[in-house]
C-alpha positions in Angstrom: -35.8 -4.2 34.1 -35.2 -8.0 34.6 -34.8 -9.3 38.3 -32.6 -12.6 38.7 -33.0 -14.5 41.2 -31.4 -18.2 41.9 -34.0 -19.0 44.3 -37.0 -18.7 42.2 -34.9 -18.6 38.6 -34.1 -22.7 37.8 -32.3 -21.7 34.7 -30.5 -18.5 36.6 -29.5 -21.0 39.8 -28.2 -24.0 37.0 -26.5 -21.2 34.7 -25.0 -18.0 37.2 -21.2 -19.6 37.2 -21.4 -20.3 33.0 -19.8 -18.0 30.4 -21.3 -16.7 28.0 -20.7 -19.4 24.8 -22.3 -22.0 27.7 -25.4 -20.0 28.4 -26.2 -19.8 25.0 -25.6 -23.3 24.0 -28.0 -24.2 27.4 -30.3 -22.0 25.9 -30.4 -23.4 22.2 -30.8 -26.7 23.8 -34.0 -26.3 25.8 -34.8 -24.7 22.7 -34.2 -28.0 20.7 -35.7 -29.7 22.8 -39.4 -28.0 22.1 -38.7 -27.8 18.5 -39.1 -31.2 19.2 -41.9 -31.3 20.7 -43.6 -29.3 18.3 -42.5 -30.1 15.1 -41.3 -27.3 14.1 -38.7 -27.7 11.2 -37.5 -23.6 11.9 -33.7 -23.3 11.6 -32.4 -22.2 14.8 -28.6 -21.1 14.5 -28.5 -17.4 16.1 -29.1 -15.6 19.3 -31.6 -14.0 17.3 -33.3 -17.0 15.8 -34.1 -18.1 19.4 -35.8 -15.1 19.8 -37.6 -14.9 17.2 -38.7 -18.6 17.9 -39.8 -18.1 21.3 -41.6 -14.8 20.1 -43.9 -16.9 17.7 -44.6 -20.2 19.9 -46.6 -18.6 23.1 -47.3 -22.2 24.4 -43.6 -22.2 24.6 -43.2 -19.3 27.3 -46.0 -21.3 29.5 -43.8 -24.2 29.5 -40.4 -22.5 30.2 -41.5 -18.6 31.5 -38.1 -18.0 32.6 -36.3 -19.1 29.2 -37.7 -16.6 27.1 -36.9 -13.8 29.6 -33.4 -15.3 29.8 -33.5 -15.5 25.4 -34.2 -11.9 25.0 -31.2 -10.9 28.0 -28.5 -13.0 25.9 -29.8 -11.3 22.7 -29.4 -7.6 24.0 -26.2 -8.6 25.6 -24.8 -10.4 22.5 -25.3 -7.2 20.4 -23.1 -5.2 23.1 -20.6 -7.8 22.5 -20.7 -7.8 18.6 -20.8 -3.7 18.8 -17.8 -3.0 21.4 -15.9 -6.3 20.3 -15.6 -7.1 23.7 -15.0 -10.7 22.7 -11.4 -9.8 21.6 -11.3 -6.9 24.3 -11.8 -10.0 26.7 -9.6 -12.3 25.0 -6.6 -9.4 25.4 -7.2 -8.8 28.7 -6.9 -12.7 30.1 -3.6 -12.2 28.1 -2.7 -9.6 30.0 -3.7 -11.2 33.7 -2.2 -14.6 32.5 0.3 -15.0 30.1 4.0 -13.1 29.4 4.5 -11.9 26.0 5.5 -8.1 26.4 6.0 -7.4 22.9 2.4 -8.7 21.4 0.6 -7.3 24.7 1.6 -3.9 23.4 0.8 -4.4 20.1 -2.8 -5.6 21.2 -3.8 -3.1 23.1 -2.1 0.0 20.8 -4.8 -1.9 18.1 -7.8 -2.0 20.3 -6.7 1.9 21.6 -7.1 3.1 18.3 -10.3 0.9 17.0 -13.5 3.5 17.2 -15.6 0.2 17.9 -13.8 -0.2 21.3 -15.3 1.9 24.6 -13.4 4.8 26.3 -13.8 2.6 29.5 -12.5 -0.1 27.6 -9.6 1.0 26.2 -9.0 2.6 29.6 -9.3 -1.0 31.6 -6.9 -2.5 28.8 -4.0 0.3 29.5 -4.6 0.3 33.0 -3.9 -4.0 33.1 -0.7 -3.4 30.5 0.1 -1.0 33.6 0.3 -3.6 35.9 1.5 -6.1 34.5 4.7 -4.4 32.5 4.8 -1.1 34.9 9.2 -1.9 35.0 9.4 -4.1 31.9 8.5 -1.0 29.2 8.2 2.2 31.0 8.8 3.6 27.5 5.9 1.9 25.9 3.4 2.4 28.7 4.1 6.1 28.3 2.9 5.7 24.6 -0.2 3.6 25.6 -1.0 6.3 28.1 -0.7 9.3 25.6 -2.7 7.2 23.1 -5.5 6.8 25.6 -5.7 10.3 26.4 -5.7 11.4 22.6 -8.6 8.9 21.6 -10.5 8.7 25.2 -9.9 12.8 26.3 -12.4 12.2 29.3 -9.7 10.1 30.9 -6.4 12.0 32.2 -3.2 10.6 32.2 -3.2 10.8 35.8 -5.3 7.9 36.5 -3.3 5.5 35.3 -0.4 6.8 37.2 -2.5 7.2 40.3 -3.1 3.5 39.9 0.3 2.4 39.8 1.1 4.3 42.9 -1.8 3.1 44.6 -1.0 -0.9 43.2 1.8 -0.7 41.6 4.4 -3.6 42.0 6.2 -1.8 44.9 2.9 -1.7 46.6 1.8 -4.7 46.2 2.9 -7.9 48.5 2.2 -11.9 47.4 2.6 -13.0 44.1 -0.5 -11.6 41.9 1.0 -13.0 38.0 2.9 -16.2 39.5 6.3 -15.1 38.7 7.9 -14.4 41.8 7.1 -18.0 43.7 9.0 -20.9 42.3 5.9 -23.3 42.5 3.2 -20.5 40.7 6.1 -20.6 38.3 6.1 -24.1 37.5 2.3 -24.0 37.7 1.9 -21.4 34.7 4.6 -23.3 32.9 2.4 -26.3 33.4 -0.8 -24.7 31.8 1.3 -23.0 29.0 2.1 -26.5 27.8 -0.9 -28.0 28.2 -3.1 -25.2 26.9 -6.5 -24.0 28.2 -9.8 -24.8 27.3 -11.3 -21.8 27.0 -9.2 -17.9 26.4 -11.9 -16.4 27.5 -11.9 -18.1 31.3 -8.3 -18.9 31.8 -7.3 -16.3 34.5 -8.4 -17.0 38.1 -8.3 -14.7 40.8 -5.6 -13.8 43.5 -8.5 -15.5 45.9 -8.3 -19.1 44.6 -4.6 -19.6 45.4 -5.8 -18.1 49.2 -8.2 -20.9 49.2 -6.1 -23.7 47.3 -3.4 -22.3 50.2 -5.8 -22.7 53.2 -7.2 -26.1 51.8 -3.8 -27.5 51.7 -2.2 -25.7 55.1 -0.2 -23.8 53.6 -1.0 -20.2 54.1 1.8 -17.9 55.1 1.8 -16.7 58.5 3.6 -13.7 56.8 1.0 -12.6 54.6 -2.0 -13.7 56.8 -0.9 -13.1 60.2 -2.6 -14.4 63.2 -4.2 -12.0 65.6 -3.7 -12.8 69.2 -2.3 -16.0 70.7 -4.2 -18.8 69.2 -3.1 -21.6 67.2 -5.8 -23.8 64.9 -5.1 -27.2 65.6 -8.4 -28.7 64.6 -9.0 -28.6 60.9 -11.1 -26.0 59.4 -14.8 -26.1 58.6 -16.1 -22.8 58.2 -13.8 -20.1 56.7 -15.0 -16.1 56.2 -13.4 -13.9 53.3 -13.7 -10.9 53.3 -12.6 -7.6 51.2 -12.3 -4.1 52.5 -12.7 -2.6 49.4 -14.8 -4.4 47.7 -15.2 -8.2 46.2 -16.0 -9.3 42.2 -18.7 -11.6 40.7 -15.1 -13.6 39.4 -14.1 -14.1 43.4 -17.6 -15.1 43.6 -18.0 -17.5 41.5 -14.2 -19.1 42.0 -15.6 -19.4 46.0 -18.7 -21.4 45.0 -16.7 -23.5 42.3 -14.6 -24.0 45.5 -17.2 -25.0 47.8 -18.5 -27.6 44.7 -15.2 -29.4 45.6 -16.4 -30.6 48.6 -13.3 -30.2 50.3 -14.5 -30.1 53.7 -14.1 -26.4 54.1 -17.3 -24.1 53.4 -15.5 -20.6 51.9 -17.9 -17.7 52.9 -17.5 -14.4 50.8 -18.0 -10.5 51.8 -16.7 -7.4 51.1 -17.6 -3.6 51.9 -19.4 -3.5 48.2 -19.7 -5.3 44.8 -16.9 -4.5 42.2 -17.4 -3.9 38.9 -15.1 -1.5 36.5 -17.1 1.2 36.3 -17.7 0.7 40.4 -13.4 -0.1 40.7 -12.9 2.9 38.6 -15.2 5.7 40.2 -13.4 4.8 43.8 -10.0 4.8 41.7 -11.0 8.6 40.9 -12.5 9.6 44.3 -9.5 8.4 46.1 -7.2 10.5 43.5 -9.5 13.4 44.4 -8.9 13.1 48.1 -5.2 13.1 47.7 -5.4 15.9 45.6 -7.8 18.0 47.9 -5.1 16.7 50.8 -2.2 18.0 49.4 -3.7 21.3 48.5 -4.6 21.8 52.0 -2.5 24.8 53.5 
């Protein structure tokens, strides 16, 4: 068991908000930097090198205790990546979240469905976000997705997916969660498609930063936020609490502190009733289609 913490962890605290190419490349260059140091003339090009290097230089772990801790963590988690191929499981989903494209979406996921190398929970999360996004646009073809995923991944019914979309679906949900229902989130993904994005693997932001860009700016909708009582803010804003019944992500997370970097003048506080993850998302997702069912069996 490793405990991270970013008050006593200086690498951890520098390194939380990073992905996971810019951990690595932090890591290979504090290990460059004692190669240095010591002379040493080993070639380092692998997760695995750096392991192996920090393995055979004890004086190395007195000088930086928490790197090696944090060498051997990116080495276990880059052989989960290499064996589920969640780099192009990843890839596909920010496809999914940000970008149109109906035609190749389906024929992404329909590959990663029927590769053995990709997780049930996997495939699930990938059918479940073609779901959403293309619910109306191919009813036809999510049908096929949906009978796929139960052929290859049997310990996930059909009826999760469907409970999903009747829990979120598009009639469910109000704002604009894939910018193409407000002219100006319009022009903005327009904007991005032209210019490209620096990384595929970090492109989509969550529903939260366009409440913050919104509140920043004074432009949150009385429609969607309503006030409670009689009040009206006429002093700008200095402290402002989010929270979500249901539960907040480490993505929200880290898209409030990359907020607050900004300096804008208003500090963004985060909560939520738990922490998400899928495995935590989808575990509700099943309790709360239990709880219907139990409901409507009830004579």
């Amino acid at each position: 068991e490793i405990v991270l913490s970013s008050e006593q962890d200086a690498f951890f605290r520098g390194n939380m908000y990073k992905n996971f190419g810019e951990i690595g490349m932090n890591i290979k260059s504090m290990v460059d930097e004692f190669q240095q140091v010591a002379k040493s003339n080993q070639n380092i090009q692998t997760i695995e090198d750096m392991a192996k290097f920090v393995d055979n230089y004890p004086e190395y772990r007195k000088m930086h205790g928490n790197i090696s801790k944090h060498v051997t963590l990116v080495a276990e988690m880059s052989k989960i990546v290499e064996e589920r191929k969640l780099m192009l499981v990843s890839e596909t989903e920010q496809e999914l979240a940000c970008n149109g494209g109906q035609g190749a979406a389906f024929e992404a996921v329909t590959n990663l469905i029927n590769d053995e190398s990709v997780s049930d929970i996997d495939r699930l999360r990938l059918v479940m976000l073609y779901a959403l996004r293309y619910e109306k646009e191919s009813p036809v073809q999510l049908m096929q997705l949906i009978n796929k995923l139960s052929s290859k991944s049997p310990k996930y019914k059909t009826g999760l997916v469907k409970f999903l979309l009747k829990q979120a679906g598009i009639d469910k949900r109000t704002g604009d969660l894939y910018g193409n229902r407000d002219l100006l989130n319009i022009a903005r993904n327009m904007a991005r498609g032209l210019k490209g994005v620096e990384n595929v693997y970090t492109q989509h932001q969550p529903l939260l930063f366009q409440t913050m860009e919104s509140i920043t700016k004074g432009r949150l909708r009385d429609v969607d936020y309503p006030i409670l009582g009689n009040h009206f803010q006429q002093s700008r804003l200095q402290d402002v609490v989010l929270f979500i019944v249901g539960g907040t992500t480490f993505e929200e997370s880290r898209s409030v502190a990359l907020q607050n970097a900004t300096n804008s003048g208003i500090r963004f506080i985060l909560g939520g009733t738990t922490i998400l993850n899928s495995k935590r998302f989808l575990k509700d997702l099943e309790e709360a289609q239990r709880l219907v069912r139990s409901s409507t069996t009830v004579v």
